[in-house]
C-alpha positions in Angstrom: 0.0 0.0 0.0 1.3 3.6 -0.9 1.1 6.3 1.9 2.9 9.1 2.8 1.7 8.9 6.3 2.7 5.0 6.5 -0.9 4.4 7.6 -1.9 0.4 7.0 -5.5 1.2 6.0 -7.0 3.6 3.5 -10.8 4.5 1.9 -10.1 0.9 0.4 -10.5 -0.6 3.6 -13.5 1.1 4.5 -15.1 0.1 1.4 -14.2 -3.7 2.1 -15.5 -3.3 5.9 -18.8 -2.1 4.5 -19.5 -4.9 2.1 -17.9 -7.7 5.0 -14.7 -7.8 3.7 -11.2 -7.6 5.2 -7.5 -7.6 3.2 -4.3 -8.0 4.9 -1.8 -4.9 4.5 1.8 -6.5 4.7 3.8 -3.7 3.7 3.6 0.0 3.2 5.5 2.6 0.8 5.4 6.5 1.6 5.4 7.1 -2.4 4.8 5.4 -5.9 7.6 4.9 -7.3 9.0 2.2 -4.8 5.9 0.7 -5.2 7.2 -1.5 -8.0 10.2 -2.8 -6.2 8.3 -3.7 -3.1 5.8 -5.9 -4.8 8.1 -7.6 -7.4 9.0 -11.2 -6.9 6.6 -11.1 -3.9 3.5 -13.0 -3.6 1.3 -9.1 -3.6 -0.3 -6.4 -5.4 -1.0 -2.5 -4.6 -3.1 -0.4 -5.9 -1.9 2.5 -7.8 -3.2 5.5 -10.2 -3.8 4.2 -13.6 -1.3 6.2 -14.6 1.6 5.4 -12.5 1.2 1.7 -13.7 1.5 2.5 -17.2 4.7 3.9 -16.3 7.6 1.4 -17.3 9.7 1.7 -13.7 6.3 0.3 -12.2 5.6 -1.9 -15.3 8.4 -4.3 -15.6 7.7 -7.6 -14.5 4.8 -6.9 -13.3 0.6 -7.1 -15.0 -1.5 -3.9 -14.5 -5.6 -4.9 -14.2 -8.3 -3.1 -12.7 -8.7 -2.8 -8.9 -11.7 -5.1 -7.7 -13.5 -2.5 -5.6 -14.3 0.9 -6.5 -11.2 3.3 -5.7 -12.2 6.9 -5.2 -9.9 9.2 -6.8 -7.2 11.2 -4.5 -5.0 13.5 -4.8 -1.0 13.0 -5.5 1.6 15.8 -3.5 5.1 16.3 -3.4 6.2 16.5 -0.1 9.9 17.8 2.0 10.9 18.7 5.1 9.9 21.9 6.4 13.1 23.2 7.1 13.8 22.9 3.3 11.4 25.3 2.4 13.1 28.1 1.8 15.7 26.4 0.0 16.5 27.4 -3.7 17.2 24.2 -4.7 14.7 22.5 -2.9 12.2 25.0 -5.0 14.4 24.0 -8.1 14.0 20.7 -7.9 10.1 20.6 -7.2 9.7 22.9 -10.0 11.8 20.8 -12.4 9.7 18.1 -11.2 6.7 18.8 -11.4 7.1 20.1 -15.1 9.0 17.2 -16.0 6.0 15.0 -14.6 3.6 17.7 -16.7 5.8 16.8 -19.6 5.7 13.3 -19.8 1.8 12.9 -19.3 1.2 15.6 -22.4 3.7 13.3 -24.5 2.5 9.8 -23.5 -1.4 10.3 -23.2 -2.7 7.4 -21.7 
């Protein structure tokens, strides 16, 4: 499961409660693209954005399907440490993220 918090339960689990069901939550990642790695060679899935498992660090090795419950939409943030704030790199480097990430979804519409 992906969250920055490191919580083990999400809407997901809510949804499954509600309907009498229950999944197991073995490992948790505080962002997506580690995602891949953890579940790899291991006996799990995760749910991610449609998107992100399109992507080919996610993809290889691994099959992309549709979740089996409904998955509400959410939003995705970049997150540092507060002290880096008023860093001009940190700013940099979110900025040259974030368009780089604005790039590749305008060249590889999915």
């Amino acid at each position: 499961m992906v969250s920055p918090e490191g919580n083990f339960s999400s809407n997901v689990d809510k949804h499954l409660e509600s309907i009498g069901l229950k999944r197991e939550v073995t490992a948790v990642s505080r962002n997506f693209l580690t995602i891949g790695r953890l579940v790899t060679g291991r006996a799990m899935f995760a749910i991610v954005p449609e998107k992100m498992a399109k992507i080919n660090l996610i993809q290889s090795n691994l099959t992309a399907s549709p979740p089996p419950v409904p998955v509400a939409d959410f939003d995705i943030s970049m997150i540092w440490k507060k002290q880096s704030h008023l860093n001009e790199k940190i700013h940099w480097l979110k900025d040259t993220i974030y368009e780089a990430i604005l790039s590749s979804l305008h060249e590889n519409r999915f």
